[in-house]
C-alpha positions as CSV (number, residue, x, y, z in Angstrom):
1,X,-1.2,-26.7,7.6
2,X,-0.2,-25.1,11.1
3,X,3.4,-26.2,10.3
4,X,3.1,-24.4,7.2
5,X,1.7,-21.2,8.9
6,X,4.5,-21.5,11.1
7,X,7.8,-21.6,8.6
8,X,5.7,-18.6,6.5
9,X,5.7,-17.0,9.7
10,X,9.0,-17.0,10.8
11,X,10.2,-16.5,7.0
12,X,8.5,-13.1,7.4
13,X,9.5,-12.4,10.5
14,X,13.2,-12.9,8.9
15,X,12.7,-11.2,6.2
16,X,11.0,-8.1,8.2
17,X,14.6,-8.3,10.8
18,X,17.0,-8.3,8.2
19,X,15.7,-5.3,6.0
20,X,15.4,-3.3,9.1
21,X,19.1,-4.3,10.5
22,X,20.0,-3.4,6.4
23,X,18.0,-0.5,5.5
24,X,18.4,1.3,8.9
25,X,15.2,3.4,8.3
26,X,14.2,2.4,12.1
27,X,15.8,0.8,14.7
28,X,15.4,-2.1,14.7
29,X,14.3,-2.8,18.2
30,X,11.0,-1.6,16.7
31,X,7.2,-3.2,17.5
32,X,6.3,-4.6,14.5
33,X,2.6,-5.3,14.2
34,X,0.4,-7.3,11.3
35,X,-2.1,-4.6,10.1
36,X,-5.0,-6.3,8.2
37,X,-4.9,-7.5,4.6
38,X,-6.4,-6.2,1.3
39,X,-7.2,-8.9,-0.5
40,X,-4.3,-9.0,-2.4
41,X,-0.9,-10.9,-2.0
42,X,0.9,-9.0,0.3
43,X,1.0,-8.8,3.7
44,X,1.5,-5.3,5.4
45,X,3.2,-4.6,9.1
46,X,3.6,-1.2,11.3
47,X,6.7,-0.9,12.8
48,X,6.9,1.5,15.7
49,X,10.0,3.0,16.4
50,X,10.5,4.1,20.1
51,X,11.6,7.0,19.1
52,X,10.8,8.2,15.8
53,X,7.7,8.2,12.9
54,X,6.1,5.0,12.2
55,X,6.7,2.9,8.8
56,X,4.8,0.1,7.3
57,X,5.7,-2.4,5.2
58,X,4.6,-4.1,2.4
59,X,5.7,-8.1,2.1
60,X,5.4,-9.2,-1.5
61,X,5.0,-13.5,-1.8
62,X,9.0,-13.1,-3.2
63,X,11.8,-11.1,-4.2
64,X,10.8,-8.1,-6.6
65,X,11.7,-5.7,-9.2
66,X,10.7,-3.0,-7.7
67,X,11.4,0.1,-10.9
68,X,8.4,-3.0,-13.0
69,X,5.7,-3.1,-10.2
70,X,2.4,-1.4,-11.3
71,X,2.5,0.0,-7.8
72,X,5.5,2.3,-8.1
73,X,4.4,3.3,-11.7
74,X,0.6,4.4,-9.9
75,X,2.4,5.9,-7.2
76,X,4.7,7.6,-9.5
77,X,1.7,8.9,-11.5
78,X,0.0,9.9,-8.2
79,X,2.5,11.8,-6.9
80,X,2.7,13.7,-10.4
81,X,-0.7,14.7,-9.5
82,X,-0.3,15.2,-7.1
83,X,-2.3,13.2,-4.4
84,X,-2.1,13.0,-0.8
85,X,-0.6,9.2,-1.1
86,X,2.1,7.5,1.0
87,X,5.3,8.3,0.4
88,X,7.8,5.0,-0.9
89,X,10.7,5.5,2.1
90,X,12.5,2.8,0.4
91,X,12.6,-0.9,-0.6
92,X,14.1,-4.0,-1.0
93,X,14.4,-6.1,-4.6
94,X,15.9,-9.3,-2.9
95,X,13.6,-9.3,0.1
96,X,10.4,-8.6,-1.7
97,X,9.3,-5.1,0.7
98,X,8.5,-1.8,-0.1
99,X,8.9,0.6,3.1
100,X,6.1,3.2,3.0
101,X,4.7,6.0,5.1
102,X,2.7,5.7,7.5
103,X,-1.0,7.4,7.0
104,X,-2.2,5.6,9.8
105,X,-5.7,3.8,10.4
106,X,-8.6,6.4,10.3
107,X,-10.9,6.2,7.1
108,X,-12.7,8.9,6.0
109,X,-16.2,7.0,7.6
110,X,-14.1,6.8,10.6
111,X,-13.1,10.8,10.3
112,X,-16.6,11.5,9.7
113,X,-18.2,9.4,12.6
114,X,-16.3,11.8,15.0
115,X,-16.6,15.1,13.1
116,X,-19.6,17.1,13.7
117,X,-21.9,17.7,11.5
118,X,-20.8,21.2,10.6
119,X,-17.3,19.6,9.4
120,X,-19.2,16.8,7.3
121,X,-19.6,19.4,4.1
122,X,-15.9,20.4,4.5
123,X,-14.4,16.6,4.5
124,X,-16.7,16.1,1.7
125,X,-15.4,18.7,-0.7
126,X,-12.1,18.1,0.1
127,X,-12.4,14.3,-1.2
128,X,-14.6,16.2,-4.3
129,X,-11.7,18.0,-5.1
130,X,-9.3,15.4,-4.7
131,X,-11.2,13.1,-7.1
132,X,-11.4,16.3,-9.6
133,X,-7.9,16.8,-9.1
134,X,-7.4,13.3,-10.0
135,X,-9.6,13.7,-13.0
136,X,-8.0,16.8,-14.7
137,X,-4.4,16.5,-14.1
138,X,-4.9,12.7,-14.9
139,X,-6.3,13.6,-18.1
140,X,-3.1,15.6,-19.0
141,X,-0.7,13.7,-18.2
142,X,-2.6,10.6,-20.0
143,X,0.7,8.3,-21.2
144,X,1.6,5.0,-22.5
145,X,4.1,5.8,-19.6
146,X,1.6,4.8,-16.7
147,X,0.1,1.8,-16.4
148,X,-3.7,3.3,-15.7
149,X,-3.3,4.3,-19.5
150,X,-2.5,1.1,-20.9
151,X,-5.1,-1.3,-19.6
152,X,-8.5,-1.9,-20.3
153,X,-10.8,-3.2,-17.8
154,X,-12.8,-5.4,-19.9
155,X,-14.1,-9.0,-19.1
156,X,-10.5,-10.5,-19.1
157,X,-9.4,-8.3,-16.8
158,X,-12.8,-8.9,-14.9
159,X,-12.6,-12.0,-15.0
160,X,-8.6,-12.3,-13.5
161,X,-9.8,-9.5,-10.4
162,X,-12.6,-11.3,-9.3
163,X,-10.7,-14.9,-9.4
164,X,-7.8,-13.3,-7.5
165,X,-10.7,-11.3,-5.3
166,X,-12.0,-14.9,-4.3
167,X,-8.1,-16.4,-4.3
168,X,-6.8,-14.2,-1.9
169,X,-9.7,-12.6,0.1
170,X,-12.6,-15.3,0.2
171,X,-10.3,-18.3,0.5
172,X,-7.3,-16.6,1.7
């Protein structure tokens, strides 16, 4: 098991110094740090330039085609919005990563934990607009086009989230 921890390991690791050397985004002398997973089948890195804005990475299982993902066609939707939501910076098909911008770490609980209390109502209706931004421009520019308006969440796809929820977050 450790062996295989070891050769996924260094596969990423590979894979993280080649699309830096190709893609040239950062140097790549850059730290590159595991942030922590989301239950799903990627893994995601930071990489810290010395001298520049931070990236991070997202490590799909394999190679990828990147213009089919669900992802890009909810960003792309987002962004139509538009949403405050990380910008794609670039990816890779072969190597299975998606370069994205960094937001970094601080939730709004975090944000609110060290506001006072006088700023609480403020981060609050921002978010309340956000989410009624979301709503109304969603609504028109409801399409076949984006993925969010094709699917149903009904018990089949119930049923796949919660047996990939349990494949990739409680056993993972």
């Amino acid at each position: 098991m450790s062996e295989q921890r070891t050769a996924e390991g260094a596969d990423v690791r590979d894979r993280i110094d080649r699309y830096l050397r190709e893609s040239r985004l950062v140097d790549r002398q850059a730290r590159v740090v595991p942030l922590t997973g989301d239950a799903s089948d990627r893994k995601y890195f930071r990489v810290i330039p010395a001298d520049a804005t931070s990236i991070v990475l997202a490590l799909h299982a394999g190679p990828i085609e990147f213009a089919t993902l669900p992802f890009a066609n909810v960003a792309n939707l987002l962004q139509q919005v538009p949403l405050p939501v990380p910008v794609v910076l670039d990816h890779s098909d072969a190597l299975g990563i998606i370069a994205l911008q960094d937001l970094g770490d601080v939730t709004l609980q975090a944000h609110l934990g060290a506001a006072t209390p006088a700023e609480h109502a403020a981060l609050y209706r921002q978010a309340v607009a956000l989410v009624e931004q979301l709503q109304r421009r969603g609504a028109e520019l409801a399409s076949d086009q984006y993925v969010p308006f094709r699917i149903a969440f009904d018990v089949e796809k119930l049923t796949w989230e919660l047996d990939f929820f349990v494949r990739h977050f409680v056993e993972g």
